[in-house]
N, C-alpha and C positions, 0 to 999 in steps of 0.2 A: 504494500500500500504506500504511494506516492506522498512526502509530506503535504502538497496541496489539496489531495484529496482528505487528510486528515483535518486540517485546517476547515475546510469547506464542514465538513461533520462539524466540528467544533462551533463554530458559526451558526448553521443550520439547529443545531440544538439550541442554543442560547435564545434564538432568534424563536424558537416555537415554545419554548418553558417561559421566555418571555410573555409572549402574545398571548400565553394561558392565564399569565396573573394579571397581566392589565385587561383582557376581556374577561374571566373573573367578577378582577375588582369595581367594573364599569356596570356588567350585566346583573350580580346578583342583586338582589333584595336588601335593602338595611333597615336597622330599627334602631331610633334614637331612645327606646323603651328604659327606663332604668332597671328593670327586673333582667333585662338581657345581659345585665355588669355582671350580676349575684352569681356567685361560684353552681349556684345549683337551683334548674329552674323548675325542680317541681313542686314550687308555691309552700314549703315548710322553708323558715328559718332555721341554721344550722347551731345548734346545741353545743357551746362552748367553743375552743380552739379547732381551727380547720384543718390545723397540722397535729395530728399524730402520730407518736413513732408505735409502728407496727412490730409484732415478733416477727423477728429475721427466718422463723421455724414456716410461717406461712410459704416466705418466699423459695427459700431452700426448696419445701414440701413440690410446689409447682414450677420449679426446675428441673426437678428429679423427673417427675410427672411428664412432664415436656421432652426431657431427652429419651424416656423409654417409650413414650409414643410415637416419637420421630422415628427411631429406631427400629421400631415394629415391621417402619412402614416397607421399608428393606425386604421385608419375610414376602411380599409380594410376586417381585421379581423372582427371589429366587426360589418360588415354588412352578412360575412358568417355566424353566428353564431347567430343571431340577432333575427331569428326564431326559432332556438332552444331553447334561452335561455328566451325568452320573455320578458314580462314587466321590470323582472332584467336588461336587456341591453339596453333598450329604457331610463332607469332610471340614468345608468352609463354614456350614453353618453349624456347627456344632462347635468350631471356634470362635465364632459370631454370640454365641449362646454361652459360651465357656467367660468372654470379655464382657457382657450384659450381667454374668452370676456375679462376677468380680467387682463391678460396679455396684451392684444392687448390695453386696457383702460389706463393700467401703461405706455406704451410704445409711448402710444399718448401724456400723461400727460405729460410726459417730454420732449416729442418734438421730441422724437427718431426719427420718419415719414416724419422728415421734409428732404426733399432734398437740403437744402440750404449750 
């Protein structure tokens, strides 16, 4: 790829991500409403400080949650392929499943599971 035509991309982008925020900002709807400032619009006032610190066990919990579902998604592929490719695939996901046990082992170890 020629630097010119890299350039030209570069431009062309700019020039369209552009044209999104200024038609946007031209076409949408606005409301000078004061109810549209307020952190949260469905008509209850918020009950003390709007910053609270959360347990860090939530977030961990739906990380964890996150990475083993992503993962999962893997088992897909290689059940299509599973009979093509033979004993090779049988071999790989039982290492697949072997680094998933290990993960899941670490994550216990420290207590990450725990809902407290």
């Amino acid at each position: 790829m020629s630097s010119e035509m890299l350039i030209l991309f570069f431009v062309v982008a700019i020039i369209l991500v552009g044209g999104a925020i200024v038609f946007s900002s031209l076409a949408a709807p606005s409301s000078l409403n004061p109810a549209k400032s307020e952190p949260y619009e469905c008509g209850i006032p918020t009950e003390g400080p709007a910053w609270i610190q959360f347990n860090v066990g939530y977030y961990l919990f739906a990380i964890i949650y996150l990475i083993f579902d992503v993962e999962t998604v893997f088992l897909f592929p290689w059940a299509t392929v599973m009979r093509n490719i033979g004993m090779r695939a049988f071999v790989e996901i039982i290492i697949f499943f072997f680094i998933l046990g290990i993960g899941l082992l670490y994550a216990w170890k420290k207590k990450a599971l725990r809902w407290v």
